[in-house]
C-alpha positions as CSV (number, residue, x, y, z in Angstrom):
1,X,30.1,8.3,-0.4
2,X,32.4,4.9,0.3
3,X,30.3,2.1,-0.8
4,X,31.3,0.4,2.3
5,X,29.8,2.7,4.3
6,X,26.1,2.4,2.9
7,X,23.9,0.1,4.5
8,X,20.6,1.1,3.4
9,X,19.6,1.9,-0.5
10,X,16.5,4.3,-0.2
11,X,14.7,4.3,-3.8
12,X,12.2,7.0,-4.5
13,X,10.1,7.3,-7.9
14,X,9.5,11.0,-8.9
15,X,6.9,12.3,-11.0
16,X,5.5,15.5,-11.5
17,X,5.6,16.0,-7.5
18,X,7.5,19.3,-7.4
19,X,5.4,21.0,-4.8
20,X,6.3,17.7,-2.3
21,X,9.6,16.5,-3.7
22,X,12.1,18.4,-1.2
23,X,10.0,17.8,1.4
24,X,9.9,14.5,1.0
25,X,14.2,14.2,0.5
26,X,14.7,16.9,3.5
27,X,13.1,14.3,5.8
28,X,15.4,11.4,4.4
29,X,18.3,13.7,4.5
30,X,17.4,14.5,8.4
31,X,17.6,11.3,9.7
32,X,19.7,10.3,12.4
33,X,20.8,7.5,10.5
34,X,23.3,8.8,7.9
35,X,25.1,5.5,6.0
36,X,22.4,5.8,3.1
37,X,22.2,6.1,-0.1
38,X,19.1,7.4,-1.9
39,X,17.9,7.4,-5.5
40,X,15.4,9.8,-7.0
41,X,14.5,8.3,-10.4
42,X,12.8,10.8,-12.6
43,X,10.2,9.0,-14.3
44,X,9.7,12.0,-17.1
45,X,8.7,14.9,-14.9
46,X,7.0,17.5,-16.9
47,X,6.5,19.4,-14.1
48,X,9.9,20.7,-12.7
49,X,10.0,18.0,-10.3
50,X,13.7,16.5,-13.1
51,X,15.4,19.9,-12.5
52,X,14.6,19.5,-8.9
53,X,16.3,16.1,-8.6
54,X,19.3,17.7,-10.3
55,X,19.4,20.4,-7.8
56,X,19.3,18.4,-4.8
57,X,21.8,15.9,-6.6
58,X,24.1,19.1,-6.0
59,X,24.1,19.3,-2.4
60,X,24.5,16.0,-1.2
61,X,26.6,12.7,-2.4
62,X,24.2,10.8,-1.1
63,X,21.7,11.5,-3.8
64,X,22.1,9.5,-6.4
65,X,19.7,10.9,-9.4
66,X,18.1,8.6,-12.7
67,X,16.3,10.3,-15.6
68,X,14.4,8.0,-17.7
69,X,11.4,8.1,-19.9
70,X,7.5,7.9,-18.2
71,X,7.5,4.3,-18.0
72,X,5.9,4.1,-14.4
73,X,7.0,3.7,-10.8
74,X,7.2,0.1,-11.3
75,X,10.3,0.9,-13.6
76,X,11.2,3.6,-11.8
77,X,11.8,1.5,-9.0
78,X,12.8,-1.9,-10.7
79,X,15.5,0.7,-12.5
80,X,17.2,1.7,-9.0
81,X,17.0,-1.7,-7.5
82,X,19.5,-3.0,-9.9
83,X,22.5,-0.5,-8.7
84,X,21.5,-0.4,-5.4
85,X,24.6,-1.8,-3.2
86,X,23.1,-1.5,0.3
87,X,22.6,-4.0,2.9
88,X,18.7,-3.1,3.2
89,X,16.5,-1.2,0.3
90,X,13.1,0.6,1.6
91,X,11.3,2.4,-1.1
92,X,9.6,5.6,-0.3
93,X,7.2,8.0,-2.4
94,X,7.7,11.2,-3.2
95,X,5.0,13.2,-1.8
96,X,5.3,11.6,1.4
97,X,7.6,11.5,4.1
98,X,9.1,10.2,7.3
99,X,10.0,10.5,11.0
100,X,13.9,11.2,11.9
101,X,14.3,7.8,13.2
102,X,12.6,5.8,11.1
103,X,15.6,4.4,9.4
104,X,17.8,3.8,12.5
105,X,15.0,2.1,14.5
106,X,14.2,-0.1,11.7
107,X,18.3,-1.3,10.3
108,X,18.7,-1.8,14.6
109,X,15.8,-3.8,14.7
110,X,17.0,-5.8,11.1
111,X,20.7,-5.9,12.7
112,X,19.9,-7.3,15.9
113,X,17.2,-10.1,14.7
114,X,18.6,-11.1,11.3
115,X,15.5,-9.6,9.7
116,X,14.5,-10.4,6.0
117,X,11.8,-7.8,6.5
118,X,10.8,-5.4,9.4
119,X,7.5,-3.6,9.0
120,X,6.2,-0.3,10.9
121,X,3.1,1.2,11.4
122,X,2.1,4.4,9.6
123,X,0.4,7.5,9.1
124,X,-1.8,8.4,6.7
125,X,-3.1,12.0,6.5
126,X,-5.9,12.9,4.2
127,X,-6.9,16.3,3.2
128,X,-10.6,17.3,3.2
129,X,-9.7,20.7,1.5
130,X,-6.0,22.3,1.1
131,X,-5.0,23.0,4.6
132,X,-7.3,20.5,6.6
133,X,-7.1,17.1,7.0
134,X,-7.6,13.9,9.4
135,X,-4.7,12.1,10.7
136,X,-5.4,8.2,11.0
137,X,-3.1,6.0,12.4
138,X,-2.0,2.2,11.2
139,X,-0.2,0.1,14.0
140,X,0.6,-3.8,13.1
141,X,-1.1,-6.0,15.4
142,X,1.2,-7.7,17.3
143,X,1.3,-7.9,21.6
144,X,4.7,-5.9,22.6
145,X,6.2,-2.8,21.0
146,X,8.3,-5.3,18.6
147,X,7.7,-9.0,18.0
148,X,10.0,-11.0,15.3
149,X,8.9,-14.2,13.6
150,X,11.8,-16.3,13.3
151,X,10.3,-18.6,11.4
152,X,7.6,-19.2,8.4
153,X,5.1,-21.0,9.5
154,X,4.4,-18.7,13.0
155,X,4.6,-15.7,10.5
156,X,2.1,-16.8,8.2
157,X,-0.6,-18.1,11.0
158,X,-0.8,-14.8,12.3
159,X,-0.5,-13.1,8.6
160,X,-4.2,-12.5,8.3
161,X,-3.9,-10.0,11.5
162,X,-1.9,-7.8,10.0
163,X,-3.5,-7.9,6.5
164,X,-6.5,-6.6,8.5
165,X,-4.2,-3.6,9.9
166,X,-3.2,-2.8,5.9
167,X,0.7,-3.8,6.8
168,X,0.8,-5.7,3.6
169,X,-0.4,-3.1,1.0
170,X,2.5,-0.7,0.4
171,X,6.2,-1.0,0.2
172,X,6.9,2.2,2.1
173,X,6.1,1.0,5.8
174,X,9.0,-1.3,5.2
175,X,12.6,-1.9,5.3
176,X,14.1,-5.3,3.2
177,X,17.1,-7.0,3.1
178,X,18.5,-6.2,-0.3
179,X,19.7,-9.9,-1.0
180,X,17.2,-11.7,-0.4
181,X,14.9,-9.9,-2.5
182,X,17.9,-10.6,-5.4
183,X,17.7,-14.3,-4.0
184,X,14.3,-14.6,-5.1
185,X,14.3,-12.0,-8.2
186,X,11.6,-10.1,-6.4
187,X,10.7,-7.0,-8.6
188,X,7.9,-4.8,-9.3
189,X,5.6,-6.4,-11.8
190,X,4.2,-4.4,-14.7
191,X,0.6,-4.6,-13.3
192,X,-2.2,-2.2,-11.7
193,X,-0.9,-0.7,-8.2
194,X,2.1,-2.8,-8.3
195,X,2.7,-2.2,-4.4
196,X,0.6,-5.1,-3.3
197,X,2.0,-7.8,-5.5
198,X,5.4,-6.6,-5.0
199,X,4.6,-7.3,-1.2
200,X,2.7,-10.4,-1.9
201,X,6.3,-12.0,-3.5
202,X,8.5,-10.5,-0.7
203,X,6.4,-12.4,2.1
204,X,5.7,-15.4,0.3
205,X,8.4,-17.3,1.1
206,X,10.0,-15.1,3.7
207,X,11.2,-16.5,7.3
208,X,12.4,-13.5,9.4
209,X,10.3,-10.6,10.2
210,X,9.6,-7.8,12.9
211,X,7.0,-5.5,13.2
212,X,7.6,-2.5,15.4
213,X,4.4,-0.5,16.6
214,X,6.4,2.9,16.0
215,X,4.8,4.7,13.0
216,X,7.2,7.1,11.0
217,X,6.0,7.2,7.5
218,X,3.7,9.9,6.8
219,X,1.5,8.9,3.5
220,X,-0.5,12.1,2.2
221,X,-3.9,11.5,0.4
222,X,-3.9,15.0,-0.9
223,X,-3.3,15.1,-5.1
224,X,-6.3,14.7,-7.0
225,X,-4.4,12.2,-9.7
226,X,-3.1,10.0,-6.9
227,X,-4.0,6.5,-7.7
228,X,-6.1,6.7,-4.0
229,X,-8.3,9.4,-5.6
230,X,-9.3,8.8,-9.5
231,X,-11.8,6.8,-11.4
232,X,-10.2,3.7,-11.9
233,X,-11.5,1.8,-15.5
234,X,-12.0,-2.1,-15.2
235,X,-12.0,-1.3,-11.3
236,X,-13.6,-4.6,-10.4
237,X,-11.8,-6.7,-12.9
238,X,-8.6,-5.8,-11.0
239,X,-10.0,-6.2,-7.7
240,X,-11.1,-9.9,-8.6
241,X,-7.2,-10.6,-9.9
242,X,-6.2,-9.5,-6.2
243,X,-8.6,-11.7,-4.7
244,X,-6.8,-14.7,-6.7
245,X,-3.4,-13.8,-5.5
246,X,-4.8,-13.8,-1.9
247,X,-6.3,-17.3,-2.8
248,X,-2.9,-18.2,-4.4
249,X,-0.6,-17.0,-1.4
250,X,-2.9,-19.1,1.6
251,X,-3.1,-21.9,-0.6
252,X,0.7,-21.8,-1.0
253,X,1.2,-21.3,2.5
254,X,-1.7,-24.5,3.1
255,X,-4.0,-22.3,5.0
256,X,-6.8,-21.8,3.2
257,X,-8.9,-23.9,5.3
258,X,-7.9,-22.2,8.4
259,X,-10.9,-20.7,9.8
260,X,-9.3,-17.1,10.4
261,X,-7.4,-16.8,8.0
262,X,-10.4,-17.3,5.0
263,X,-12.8,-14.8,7.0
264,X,-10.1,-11.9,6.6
265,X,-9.8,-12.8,2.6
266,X,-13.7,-13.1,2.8
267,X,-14.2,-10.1,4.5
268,X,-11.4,-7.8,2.4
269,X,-13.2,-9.2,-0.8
270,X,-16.6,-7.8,0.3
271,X,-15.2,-4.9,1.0
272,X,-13.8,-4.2,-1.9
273,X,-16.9,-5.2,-4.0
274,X,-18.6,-2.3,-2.1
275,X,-15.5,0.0,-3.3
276,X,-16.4,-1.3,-7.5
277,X,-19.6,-0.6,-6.9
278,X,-19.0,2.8,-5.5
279,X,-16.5,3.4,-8.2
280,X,-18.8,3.6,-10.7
281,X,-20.0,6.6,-9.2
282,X,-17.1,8.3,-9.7
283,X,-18.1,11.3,-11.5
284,X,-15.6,10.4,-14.4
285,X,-17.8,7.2,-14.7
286,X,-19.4,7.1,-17.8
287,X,-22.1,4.7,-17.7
288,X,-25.5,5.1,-17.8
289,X,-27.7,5.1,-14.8
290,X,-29.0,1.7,-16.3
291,X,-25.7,0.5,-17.4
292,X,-24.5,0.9,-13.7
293,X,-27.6,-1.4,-12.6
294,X,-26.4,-4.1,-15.0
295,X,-23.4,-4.1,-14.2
296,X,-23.9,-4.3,-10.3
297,X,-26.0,-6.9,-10.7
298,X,-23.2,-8.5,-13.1
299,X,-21.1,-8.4,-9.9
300,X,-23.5,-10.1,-7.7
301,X,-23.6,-13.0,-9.5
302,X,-19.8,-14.0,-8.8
303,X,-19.7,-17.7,-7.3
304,X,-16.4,-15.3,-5.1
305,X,-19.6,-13.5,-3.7
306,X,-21.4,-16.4,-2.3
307,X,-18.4,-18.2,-0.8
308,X,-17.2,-15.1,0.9
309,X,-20.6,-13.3,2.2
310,X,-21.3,-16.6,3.9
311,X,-17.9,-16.4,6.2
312,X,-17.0,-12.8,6.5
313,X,-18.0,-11.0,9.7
314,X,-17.6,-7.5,9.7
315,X,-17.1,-6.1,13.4
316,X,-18.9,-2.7,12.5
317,X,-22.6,-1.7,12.8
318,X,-22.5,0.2,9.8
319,X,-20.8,-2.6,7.5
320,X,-23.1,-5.4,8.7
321,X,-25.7,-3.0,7.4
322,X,-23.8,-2.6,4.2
323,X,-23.6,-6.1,3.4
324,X,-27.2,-6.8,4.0
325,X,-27.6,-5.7,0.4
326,X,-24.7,-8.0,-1.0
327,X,-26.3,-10.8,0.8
328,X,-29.9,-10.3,-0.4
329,X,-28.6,-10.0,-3.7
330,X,-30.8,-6.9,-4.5
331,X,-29.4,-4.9,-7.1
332,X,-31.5,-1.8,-6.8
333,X,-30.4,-1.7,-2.8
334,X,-26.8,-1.9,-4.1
335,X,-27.0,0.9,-5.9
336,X,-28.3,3.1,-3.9
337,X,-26.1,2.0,-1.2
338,X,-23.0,2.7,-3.3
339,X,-24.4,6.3,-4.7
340,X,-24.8,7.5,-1.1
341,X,-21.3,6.2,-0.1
342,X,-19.6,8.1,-2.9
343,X,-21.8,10.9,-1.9
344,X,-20.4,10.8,1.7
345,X,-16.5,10.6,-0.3
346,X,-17.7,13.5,-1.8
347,X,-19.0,15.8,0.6
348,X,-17.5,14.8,3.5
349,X,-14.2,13.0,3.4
350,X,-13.2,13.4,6.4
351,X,-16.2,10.9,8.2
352,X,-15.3,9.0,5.0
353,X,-11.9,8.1,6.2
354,X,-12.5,7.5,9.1
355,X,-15.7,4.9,8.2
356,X,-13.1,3.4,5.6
357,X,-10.1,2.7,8.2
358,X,-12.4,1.8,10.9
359,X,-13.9,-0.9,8.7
């Protein structure tokens, strides 16, 4: 394909995916919009899922196809992004995939407001056994069916609206310009789930964007090695270095005294002590019954728990009961609180999702 002729660079990561992986291209290769280009970056498949790549590398030009050791998605990605030559980049995942507009809708909406970033709503469908599952839908939280920020300091005032609708977590729901992120030497940073930092950097600085209440991408909760679904070691330790970058971004953007802005950040950081506590119940969890007292406890006594517990107001029955608990300070409550939520994820994921997006 004549390079002048691409205007969006679509990067995908691949690993060990090969029941997913055509799906995933066959709905990039169905879109309506056709000046793309799309990179599938092998990340050491072991599964089939390489071969694949080549295969598909065949029948279209398009397709542009990078084997390179395991060295992660952040790579994977990081990798791409260097030869991409598009006026946009999105990066997609490769057991997912997307709506026949989706990238038409979203370079229209770039083209005709100068965007730096455009953001959708989403999809995400989770499976409750192999054929079942619950679709839940993620819409941005904005008054019209598209509303652009044309400048930085009306984006970030109404930031913490959106954080609360999960716009800001993945990379997928996305489309950027391609030189601003090589303006600002935005890349994926060797860290745990690398999406949200990535995301963090983009919007950091960032003075155009447009949010479009359209969902196209389709996320699927299904593998049982998705980072969504495994026992995550040093769970809470990670979650407390997210918190910081939250505290770092609103105290860059000198709003971390505004009143609505420091309840979501409260709020999201109770939340997701209730998520390291139910983590250690993970059944992969190797502590002791005991072990998981003390370290609960260990969790309560965070100065982070104090400052937030006292702002954030959860707008659910069920959560306000939840954080009675956290705000009492009682260990043995917190525990079982947090057994009989991971019970619930276990037996019935289905109410669990919903309870979890409804939060």
């Amino acid at each position: 394909m004549q390079n002048d002729k691409i205007k969006i660079s679509i990067i995908m990561p691949v690993y060990n995916v090969k029941d997913y992986l055509k799906k995933a291209v066959d709905s990039i290769l169905n879109q309506k919009f056709r000046d793309f280009e799309l990179f599938l970056v092998d990340d050491g498949s072991t599964d089939g899922s390489s071969e694949i790549c080549d295969e598909l590398n065949s029948l279209d030009d398009r397709i542009i196809v990078i084997h390179q050791k395991n060295l992660g998605a952040h790579n994977a990605r990081n990798n791409a992004l260097k030869k991409a030559i598009g006026k946009y980049v999105c990066f997609f995942d490769s057991d997912d995939y997307i709506d026949s507009f989706m990238l038409e809708d979203m370079y229209n909406i770039a083209e005709s407001n100068n965007c730096e970033l455009v953001i959708s709503g989403f999809y995400i469908h989770t499976y409750y056994n192999n054929e079942d599952f619950i679709t839940l839908d993620y819409i941005p939280n904005i008054d019209k069916s598209i509303v652009c920020f044309n400048n930085k300091y009306d984006f970030r005032k109404n930031a913490y609206k959106n954080f609360d609708r999960n716009m800001f977590y993945s990379p997928w729901n996305k489309l950027y310009k391609l030189s601003y992120l090589k303006e600002k030497n935005i890349n994926f940073p060797i860290t745990y789930r690398d999406d949200f930092p990535f995301v963090l950097n983009v919007i950091k600085d960032i003075e155009n964007v447009s949010f479009t209440k359209k969902e196209y991408y389709h996320f699927l909760r299904k593998r049982a090695d998705s980072e969504t679904q495994k026992y995550v070691e040093n769970f809470y330790d990670k979650r407390e270095e997210e918190h910081k970058w939250m505290i770092d971004l609103y105290t860059y953007w000198d709003l971390i005294n505004d009143k609505d802005s420091f309840e979501m950040i409260a709020r999201r950081y109770i939340d997701r002590l209730i998520e390291c506590m139910v983590n250690l119940f993970n059944k992969k969890c190797t502590l002791s019954l005991k072990e998981k007292k003390e370290t609960i406890y260990k969790y309560l006594q965070n100065e982070n728990v104090d400052k937030c517990i006292k702002v954030a107001k959860p707008n659910k029955i069920y959560l306000k009961l939840m954080y009675i608990p956290i705000k009492l300070k009682n260990t043995n409550l917190c525990f079982m609180m947090a057994k009989f939520i991971n019970l619930i994820k276990g037996r019935n994921i289905k109410l669990f999702s919903v309870l979890k997006t409804n939060r």
